[in-house]
Phi, psi and omega in degrees: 000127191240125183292164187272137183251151183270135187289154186265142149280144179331292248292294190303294193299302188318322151311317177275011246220286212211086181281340182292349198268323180266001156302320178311153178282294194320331219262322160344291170311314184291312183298356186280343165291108218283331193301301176322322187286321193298314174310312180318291201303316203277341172313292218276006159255346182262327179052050163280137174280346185271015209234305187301328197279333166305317175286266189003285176269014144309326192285324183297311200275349165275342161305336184283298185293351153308301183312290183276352173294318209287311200289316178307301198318294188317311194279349168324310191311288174344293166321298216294319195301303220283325149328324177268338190272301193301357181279309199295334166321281179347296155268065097301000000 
C-alpha cells in the first residue's frame, strides 16, 4: 500500500527555509494574503520574471503603506505631545 504524500508548496518549504526571515512582523503580514503565497508560488515554479515583477510590487506598495501608517501614527502622537505640552504652558 503505497501512501500519497501531499505535495508542499515552494511557499512552504521556503518557510521552513529560512525561519528567520519570517519572525519580521512586515514580512508575516505581506504573506497573511493567500493572493502573495500564490504569486510566491507560481515565481518559484515558472521562475517568469513578469510574475516576480508582480510580487515586487504588491510588495512595494505594502511596504509603502506600512511606512506611511507608521509616519501618520508617529506625526498624530507628536502633534498630540506638543499640544500638550504647549496647553500646559499656558495655564501656568
Amino acid at each position: 500500500m503505497t501512501r500519497n504524500k501531499a505535495r508542499v508548496s515552494p511557499f512552504e518549504e521556503f518557510k521552513k527555509e529560512a525561519p528567520a526571515l519570517f519572525e519580521n512582523w512586515t514580512i508575516r503580514k505581506f504573506f497573511d494574503d493567500a493572493e502573495n503565497i500564490n504569486l510566491f508560488d507560481q515565481f518559484v515554479s515558472s521562475n517568469d520574471l513578469s510574475i516576480k515583477k508582480k510580487l515586487d510590487d504588491k510588495f512595494r506598495k505594502f511596504f509603502f503603506e506600512v511606512r506611511f501608517t507608521k509616519y501618520l501614527n508617529s506625526t498624530i502622537k507628536y502633534g498630540c505631545i506638543d499640544r500638550d505640552r504647549r496647553r500646559r504652558k499656558h495655564q501656568k
